[in-house]
C-alpha positions in Angstrom: -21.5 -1.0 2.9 -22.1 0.4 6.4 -23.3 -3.2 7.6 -19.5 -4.1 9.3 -19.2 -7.1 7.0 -15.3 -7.3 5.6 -15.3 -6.6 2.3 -11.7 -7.4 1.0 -8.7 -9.2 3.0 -5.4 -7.7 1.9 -3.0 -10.6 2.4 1.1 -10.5 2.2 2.7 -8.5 5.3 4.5 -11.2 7.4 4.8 -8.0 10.4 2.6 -4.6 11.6 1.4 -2.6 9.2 2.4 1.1 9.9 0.4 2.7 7.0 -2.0 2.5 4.7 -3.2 4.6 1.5 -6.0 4.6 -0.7 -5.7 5.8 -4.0 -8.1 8.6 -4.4 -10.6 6.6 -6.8 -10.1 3.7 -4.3 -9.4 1.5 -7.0 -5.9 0.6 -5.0 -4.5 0.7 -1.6 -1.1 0.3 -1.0 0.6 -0.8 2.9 4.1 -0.7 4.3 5.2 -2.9 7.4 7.7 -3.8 9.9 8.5 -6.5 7.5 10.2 -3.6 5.8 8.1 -4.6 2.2 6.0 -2.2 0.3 2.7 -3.7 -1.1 0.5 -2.3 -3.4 -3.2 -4.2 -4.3 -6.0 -4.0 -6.2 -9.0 -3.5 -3.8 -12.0 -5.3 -6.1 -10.0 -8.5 -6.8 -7.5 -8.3 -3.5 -4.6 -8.7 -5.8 -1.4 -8.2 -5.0 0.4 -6.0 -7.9 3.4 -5.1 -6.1 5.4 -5.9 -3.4 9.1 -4.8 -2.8 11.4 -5.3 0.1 12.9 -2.5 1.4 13.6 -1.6 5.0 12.3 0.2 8.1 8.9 1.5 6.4 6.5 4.2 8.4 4.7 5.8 5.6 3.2 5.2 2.5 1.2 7.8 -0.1 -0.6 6.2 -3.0 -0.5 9.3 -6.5 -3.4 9.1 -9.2 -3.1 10.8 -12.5 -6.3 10.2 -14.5 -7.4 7.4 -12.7 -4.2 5.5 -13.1 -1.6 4.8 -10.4 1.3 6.3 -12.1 3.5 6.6 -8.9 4.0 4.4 -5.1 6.3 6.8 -2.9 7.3 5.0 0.7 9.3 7.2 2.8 11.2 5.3 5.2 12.5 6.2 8.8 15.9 7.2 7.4 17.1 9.2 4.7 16.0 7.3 1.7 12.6 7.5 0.0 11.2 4.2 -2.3 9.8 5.4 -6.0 7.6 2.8 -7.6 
């Protein structure tokens, strides 16, 4: 790492992406975009493992309990927040 060669495309988002998370064993990342989805990947493979429509996304945070994902929260820019 270090030599700026991409190491992993993360494909899905048809709009922006307004934010991104890593997971904190960097095992996943996890992206919500103007599209108004939530995606959630695996960053060794580049698979997709989640992805759910929801609207108006600006934040995303990625929670790790013993190395698993256990929880996706997306708040959104209004008054509801996404659980996955």
């Amino acid at each position: 790492m270090g030599n700026g060669q991409q190491l992993q495309a993360f494909r899905g988002h048809t709009g922006e992406v307004y934010s991104v998370a890593l997971s904190s064993n960097g095992k996943h990342l996890t992206a919500g975009s103007r599209d108004g989805a939530v995606a959630l990947w695996d960053t060794t493979s580049g698979t997709r493992l989640r992805h759910v429509e929801h609207f108006s996304v600006f934040s995303v945070v990625l929670s790790n309990w013993n190395g698993q994902v256990r929880q996706q929260l997306a708040a959104t820019g209004g008054p509801t927040v996404l659980t996955l």
